[in-house]
PyMOL Python script that loads the backbone (N, CA, C, O; Angstrom):
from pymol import cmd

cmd.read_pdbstr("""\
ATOM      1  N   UNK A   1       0.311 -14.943  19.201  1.00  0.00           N
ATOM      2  CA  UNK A   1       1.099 -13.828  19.686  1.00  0.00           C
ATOM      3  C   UNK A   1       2.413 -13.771  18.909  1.00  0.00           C
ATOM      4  O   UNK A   1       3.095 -14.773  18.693  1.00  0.00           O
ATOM      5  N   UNK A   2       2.694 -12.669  18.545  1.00  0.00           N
ATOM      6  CA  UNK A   2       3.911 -12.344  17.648  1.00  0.00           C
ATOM      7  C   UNK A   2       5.229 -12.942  18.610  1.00  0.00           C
ATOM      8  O   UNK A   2       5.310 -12.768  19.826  1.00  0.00           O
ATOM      9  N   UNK A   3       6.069 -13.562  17.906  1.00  0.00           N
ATOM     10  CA  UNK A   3       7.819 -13.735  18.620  1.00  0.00           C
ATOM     11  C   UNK A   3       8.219 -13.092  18.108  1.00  0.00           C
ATOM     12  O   UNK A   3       7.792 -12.793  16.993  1.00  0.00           O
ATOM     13  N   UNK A   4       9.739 -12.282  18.919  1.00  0.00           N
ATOM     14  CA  UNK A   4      10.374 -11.310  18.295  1.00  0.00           C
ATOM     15  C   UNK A   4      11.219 -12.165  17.917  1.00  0.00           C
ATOM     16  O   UNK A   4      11.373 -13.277  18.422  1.00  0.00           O
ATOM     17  N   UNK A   5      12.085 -11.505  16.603  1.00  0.00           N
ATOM     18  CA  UNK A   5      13.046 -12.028  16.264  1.00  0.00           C
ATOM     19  C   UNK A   5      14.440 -11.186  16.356  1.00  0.00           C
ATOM     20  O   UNK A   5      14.609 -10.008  16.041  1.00  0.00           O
ATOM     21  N   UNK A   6      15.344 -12.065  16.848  1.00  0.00           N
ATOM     22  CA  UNK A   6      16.927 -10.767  16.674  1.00  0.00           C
ATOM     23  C   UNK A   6      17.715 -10.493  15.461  1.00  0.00           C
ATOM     24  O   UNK A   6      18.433 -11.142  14.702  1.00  0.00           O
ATOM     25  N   UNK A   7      17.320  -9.334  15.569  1.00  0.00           N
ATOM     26  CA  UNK A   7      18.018  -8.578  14.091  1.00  0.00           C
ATOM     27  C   UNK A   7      19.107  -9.742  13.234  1.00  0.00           C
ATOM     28  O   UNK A   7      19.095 -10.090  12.053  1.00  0.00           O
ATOM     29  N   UNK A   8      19.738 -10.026  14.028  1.00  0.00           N
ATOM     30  CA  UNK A   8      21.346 -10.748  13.623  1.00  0.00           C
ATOM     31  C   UNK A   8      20.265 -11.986  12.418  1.00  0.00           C
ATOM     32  O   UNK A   8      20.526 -12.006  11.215  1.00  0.00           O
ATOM     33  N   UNK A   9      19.074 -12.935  13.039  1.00  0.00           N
ATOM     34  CA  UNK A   9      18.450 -14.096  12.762  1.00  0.00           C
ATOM     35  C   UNK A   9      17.770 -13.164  11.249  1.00  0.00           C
ATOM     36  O   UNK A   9      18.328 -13.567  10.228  1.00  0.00           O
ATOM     37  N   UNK A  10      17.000 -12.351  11.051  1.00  0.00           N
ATOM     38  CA  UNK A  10      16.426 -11.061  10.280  1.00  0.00           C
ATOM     39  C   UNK A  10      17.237 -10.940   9.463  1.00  0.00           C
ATOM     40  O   UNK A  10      16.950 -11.330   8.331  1.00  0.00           O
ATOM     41  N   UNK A  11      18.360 -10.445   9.677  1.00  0.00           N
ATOM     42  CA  UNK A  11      19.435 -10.032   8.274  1.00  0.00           C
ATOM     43  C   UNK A  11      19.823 -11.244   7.679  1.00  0.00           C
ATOM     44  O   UNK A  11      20.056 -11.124   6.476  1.00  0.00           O
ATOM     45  N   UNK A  12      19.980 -12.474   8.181  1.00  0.00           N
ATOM     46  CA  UNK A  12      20.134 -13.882   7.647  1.00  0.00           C
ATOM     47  C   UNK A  12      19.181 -14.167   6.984  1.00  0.00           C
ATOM     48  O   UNK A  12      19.457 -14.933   6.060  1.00  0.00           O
ATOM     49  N   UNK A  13      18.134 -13.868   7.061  1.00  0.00           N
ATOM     50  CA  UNK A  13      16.834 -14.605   6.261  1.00  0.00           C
ATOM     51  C   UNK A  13      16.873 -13.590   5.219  1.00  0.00           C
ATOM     52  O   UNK A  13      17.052 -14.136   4.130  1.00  0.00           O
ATOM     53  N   UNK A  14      16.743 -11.916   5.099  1.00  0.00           N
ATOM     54  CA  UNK A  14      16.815 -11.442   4.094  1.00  0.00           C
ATOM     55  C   UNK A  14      18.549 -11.373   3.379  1.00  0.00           C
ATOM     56  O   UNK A  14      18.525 -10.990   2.209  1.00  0.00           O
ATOM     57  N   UNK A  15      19.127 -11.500   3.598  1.00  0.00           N
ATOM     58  CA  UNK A  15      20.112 -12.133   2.715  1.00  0.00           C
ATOM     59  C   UNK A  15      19.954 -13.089   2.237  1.00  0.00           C
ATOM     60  O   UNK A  15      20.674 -13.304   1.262  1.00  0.00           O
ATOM     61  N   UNK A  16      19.172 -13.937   2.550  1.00  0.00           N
ATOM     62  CA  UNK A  16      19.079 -15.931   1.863  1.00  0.00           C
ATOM     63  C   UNK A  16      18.272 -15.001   0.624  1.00  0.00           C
ATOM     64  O   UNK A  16      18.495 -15.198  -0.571  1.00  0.00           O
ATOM     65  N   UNK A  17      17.404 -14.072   1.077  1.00  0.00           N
ATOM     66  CA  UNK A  17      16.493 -13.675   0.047  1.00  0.00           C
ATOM     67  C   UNK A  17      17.070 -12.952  -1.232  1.00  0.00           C
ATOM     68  O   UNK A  17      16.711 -13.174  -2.388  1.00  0.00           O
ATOM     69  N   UNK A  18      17.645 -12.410  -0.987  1.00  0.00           N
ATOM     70  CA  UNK A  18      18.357 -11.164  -1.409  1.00  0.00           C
ATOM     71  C   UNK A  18      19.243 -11.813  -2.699  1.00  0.00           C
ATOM     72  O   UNK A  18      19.375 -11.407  -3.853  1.00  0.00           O
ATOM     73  N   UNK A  19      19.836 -13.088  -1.947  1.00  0.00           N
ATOM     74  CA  UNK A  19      20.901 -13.618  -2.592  1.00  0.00           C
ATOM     75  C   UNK A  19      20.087 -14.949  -3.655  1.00  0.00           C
ATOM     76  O   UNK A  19      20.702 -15.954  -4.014  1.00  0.00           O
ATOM     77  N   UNK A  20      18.951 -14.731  -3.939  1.00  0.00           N
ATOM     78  CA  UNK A  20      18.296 -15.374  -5.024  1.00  0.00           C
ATOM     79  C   UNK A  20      17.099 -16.741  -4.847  1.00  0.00           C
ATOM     80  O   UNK A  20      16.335 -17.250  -5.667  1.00  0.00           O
ATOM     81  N   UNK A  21      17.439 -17.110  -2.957  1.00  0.00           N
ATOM     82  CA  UNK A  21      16.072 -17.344  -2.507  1.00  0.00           C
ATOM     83  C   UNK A  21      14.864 -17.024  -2.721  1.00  0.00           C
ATOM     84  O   UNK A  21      14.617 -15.877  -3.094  1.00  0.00           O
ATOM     85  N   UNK A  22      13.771 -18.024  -2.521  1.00  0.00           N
ATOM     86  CA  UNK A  22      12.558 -17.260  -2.761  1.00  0.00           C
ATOM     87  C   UNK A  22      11.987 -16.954  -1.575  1.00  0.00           C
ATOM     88  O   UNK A  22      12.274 -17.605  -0.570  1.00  0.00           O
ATOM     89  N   UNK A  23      11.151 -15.978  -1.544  1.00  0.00           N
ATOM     90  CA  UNK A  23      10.339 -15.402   0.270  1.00  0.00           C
ATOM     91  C   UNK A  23       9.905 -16.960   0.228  1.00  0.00           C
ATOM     92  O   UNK A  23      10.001 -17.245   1.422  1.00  0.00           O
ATOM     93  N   UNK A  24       9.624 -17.750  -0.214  1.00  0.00           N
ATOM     94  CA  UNK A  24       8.450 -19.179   0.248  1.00  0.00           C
ATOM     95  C   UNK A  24       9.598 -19.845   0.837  1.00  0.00           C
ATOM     96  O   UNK A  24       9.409 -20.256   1.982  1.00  0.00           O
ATOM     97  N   UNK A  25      11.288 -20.148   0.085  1.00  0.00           N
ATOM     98  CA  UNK A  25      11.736 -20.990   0.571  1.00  0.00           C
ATOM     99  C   UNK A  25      12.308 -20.822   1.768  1.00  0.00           C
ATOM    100  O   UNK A  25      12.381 -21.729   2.597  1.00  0.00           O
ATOM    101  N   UNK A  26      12.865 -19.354   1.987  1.00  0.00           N
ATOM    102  CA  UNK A  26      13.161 -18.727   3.173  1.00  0.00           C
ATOM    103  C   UNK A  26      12.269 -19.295   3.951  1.00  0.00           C
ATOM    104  O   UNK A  26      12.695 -20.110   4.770  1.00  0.00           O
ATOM    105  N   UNK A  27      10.866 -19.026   3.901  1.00  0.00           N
ATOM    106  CA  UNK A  27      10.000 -18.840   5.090  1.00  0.00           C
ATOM    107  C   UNK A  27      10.086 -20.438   5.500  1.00  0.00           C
ATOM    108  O   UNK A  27      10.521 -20.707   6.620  1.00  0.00           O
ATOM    109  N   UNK A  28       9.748 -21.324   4.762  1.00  0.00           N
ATOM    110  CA  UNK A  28       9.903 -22.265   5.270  1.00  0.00           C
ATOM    111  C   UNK A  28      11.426 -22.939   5.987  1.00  0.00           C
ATOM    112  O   UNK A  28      11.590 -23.637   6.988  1.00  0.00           O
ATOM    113  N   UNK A  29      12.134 -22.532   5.258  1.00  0.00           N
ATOM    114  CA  UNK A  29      13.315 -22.921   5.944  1.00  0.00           C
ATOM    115  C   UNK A  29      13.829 -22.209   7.231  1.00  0.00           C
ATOM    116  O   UNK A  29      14.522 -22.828   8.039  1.00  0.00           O
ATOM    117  N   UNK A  30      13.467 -20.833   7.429  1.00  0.00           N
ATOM    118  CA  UNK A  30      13.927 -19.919   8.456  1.00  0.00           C
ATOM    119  C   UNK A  30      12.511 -20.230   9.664  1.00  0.00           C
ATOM    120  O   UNK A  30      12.767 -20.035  10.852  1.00  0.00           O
ATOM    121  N   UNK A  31      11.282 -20.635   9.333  1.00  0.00           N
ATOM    122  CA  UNK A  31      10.512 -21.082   9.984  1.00  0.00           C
ATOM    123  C   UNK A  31       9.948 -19.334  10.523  1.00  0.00           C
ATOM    124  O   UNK A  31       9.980 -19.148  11.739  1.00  0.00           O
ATOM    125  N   UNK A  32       9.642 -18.584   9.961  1.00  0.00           N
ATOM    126  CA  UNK A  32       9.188 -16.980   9.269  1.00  0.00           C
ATOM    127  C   UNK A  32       7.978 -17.157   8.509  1.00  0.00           C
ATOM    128  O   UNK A  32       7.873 -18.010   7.628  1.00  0.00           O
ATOM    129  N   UNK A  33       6.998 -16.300   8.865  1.00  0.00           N
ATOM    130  CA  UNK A  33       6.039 -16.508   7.853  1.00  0.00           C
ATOM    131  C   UNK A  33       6.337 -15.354   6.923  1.00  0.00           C
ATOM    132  O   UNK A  33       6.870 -14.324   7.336  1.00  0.00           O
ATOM    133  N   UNK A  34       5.940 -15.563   5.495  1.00  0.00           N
ATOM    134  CA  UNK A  34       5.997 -15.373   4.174  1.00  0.00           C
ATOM    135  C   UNK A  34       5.448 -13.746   4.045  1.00  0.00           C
ATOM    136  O   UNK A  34       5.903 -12.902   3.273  1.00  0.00           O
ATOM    137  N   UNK A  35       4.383 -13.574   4.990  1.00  0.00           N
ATOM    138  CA  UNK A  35       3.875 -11.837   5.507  1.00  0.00           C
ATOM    139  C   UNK A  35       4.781 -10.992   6.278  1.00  0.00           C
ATOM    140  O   UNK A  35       4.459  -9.804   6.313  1.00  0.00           O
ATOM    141  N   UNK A  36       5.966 -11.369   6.980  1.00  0.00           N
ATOM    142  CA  UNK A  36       6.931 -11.427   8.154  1.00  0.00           C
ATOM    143  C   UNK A  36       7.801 -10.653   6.733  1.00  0.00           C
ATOM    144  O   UNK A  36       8.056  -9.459   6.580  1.00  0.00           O
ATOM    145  N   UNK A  37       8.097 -11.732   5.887  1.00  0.00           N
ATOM    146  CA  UNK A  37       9.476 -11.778   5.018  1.00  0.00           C
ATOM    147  C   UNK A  37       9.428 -10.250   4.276  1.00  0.00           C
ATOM    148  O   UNK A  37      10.240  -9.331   4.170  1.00  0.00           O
ATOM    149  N   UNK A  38       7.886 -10.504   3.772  1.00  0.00           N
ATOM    150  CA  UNK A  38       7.389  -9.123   2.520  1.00  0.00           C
ATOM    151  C   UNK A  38       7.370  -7.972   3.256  1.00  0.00           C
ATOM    152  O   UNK A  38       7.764  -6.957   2.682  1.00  0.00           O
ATOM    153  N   UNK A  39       6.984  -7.884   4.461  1.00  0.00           N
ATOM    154  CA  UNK A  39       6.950  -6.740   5.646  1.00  0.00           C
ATOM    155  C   UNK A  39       8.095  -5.942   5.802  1.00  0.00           C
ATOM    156  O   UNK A  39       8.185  -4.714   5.819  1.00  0.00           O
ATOM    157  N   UNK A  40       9.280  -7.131   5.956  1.00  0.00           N
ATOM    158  CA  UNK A  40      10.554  -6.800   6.258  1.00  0.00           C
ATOM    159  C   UNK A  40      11.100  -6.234   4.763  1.00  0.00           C
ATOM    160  O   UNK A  40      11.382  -5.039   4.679  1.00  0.00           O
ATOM    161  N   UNK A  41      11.229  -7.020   3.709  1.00  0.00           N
ATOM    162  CA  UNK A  41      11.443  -6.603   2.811  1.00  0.00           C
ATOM    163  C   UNK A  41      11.227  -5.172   2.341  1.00  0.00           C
ATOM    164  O   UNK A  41      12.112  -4.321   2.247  1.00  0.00           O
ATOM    165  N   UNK A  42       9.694  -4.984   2.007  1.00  0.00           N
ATOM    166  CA  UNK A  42       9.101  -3.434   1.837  1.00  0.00           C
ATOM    167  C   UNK A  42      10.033  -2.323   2.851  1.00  0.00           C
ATOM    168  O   UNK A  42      10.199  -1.169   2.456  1.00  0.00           O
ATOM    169  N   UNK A  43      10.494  -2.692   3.907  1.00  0.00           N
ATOM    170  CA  UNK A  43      10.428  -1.674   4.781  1.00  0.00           C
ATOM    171  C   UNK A  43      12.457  -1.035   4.676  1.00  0.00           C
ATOM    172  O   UNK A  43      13.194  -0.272   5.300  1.00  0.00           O
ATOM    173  N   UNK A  44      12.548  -2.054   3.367  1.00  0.00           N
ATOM    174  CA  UNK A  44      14.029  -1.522   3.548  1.00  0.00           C
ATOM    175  C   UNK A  44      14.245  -0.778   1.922  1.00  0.00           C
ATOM    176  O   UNK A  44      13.598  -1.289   1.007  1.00  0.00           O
ATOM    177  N   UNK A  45      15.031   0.253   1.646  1.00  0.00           N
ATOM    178  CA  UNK A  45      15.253   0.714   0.305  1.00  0.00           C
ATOM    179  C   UNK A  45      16.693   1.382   0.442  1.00  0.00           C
ATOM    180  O   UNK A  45      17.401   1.907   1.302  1.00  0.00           O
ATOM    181  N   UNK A  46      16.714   1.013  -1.082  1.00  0.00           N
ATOM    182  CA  UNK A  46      18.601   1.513  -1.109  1.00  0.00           C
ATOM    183  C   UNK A  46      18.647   3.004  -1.374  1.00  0.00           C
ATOM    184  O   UNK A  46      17.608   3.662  -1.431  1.00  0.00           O
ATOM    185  N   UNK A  47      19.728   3.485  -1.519  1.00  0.00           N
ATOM    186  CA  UNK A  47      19.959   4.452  -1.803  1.00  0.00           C
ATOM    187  C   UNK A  47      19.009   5.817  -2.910  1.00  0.00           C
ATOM    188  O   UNK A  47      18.704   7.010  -2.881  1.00  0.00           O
ATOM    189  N   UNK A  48      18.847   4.282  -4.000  1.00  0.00           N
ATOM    190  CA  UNK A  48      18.249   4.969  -4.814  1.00  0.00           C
ATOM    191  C   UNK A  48      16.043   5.037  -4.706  1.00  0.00           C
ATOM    192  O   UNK A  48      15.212   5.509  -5.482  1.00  0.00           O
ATOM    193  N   UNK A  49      15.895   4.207  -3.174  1.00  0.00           N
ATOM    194  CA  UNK A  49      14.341   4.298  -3.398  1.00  0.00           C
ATOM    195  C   UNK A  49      14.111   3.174  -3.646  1.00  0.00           C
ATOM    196  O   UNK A  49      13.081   2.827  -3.068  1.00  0.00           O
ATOM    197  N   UNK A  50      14.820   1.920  -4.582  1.00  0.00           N
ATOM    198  CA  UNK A  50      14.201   1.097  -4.366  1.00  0.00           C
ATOM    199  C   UNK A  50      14.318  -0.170  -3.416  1.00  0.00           C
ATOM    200  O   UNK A  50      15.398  -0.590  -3.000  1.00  0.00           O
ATOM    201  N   UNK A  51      13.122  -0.712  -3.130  1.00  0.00           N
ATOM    202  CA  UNK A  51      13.050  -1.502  -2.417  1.00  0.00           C
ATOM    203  C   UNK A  51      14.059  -2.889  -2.577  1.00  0.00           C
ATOM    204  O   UNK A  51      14.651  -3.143  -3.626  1.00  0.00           O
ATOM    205  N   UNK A  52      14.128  -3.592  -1.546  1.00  0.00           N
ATOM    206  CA  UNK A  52      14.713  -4.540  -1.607  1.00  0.00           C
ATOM    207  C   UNK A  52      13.948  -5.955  -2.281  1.00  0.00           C
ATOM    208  O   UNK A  52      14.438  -6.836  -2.989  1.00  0.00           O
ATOM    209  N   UNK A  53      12.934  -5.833  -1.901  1.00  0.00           N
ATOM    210  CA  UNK A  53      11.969  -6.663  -2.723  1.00  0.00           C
ATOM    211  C   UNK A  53      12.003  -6.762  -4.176  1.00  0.00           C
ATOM    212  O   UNK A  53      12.123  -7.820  -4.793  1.00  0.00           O
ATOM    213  N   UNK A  54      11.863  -5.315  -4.817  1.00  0.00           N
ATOM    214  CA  UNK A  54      12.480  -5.244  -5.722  1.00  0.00           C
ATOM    215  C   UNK A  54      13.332  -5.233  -6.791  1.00  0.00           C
ATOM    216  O   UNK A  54      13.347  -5.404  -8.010  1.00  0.00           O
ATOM    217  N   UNK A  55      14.266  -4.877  -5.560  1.00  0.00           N
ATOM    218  CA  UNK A  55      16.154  -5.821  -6.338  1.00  0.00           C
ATOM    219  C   UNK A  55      16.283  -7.047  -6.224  1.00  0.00           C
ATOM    220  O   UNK A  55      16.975  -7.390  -7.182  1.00  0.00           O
ATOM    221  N   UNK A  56      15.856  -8.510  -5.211  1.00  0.00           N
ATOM    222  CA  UNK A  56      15.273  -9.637  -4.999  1.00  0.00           C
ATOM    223  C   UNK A  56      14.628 -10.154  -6.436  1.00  0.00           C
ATOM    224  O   UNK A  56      14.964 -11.180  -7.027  1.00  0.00           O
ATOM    225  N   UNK A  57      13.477  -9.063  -6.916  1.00  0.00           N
ATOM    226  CA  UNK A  57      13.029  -9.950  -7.499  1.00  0.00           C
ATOM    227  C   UNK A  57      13.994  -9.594  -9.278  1.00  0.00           C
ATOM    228  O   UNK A  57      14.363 -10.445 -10.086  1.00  0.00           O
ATOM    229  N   UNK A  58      14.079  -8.748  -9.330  1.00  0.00           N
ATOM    230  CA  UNK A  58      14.779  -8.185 -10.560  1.00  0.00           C
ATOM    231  C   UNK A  58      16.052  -8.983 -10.913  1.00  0.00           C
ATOM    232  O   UNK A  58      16.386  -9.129 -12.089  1.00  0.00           O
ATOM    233  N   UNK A  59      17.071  -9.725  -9.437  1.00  0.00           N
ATOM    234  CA  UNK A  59      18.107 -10.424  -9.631  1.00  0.00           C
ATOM    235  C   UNK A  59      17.789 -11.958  -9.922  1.00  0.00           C
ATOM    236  O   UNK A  59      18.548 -12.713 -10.530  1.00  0.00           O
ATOM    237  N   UNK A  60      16.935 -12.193  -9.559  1.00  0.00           N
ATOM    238  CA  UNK A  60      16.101 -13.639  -9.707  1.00  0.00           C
ATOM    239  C   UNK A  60      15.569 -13.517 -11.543  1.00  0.00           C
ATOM    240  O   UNK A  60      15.751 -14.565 -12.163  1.00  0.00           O
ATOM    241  N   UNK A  61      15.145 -12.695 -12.111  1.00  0.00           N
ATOM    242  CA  UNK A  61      14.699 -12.295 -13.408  1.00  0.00           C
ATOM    243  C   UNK A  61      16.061 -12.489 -14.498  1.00  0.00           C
ATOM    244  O   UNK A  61      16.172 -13.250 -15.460  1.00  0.00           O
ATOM    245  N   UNK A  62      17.314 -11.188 -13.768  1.00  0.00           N
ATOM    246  CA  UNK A  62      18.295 -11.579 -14.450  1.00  0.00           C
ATOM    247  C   UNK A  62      19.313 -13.087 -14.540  1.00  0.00           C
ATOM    248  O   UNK A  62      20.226 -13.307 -15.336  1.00  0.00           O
ATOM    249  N   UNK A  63      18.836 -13.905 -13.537  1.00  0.00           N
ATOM    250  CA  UNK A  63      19.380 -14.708 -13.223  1.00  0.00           C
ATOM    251  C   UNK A  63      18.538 -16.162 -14.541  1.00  0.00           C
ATOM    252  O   UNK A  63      19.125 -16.995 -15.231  1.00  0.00           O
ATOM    253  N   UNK A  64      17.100 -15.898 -14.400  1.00  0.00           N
ATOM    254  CA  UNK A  64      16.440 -16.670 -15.727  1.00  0.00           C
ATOM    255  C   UNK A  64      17.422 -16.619 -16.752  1.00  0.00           C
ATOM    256  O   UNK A  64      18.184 -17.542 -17.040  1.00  0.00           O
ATOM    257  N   UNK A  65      17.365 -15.295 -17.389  1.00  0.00           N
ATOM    258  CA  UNK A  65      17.927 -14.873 -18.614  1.00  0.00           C
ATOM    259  C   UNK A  65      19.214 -15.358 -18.836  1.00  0.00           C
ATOM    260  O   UNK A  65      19.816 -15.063 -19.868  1.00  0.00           O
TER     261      UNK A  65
END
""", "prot")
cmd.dss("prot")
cmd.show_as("cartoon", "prot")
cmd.util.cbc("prot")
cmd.orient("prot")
């Protein structure tokens, strides 16, 4: 059965993400499953359309380089 989670706990985990975490380490550390994280992710977009998942992974890319 699904637990809800409170928004406040939600915006903490996608910020860990956001801020160059990976969805795996989040999930394990926030104790979130990894389908939970991508769900949430997809379902948010900036201004311009794109997803947050997207800027996640694009800052993690520039961050290699």
């Amino acid at each position: 059965m699904p637990r809800h989670i409170p928004q406040e706990r939600k915006d903490e985990i996608l910020l860990a993400v956001k801020n160059g975490s990976s969805v795996h380490e989040a999930s394990a550390a926030f104790s979130v499953s990894v389908k939970t994280i991508y769900a949430w992710l997809r379902g948010q977009t900036d201004n311009t359309g794109t997803s947050s998942l997207e800027i996640a992974k694009l800052r993690r890319e520039n961050q290699e380089l």
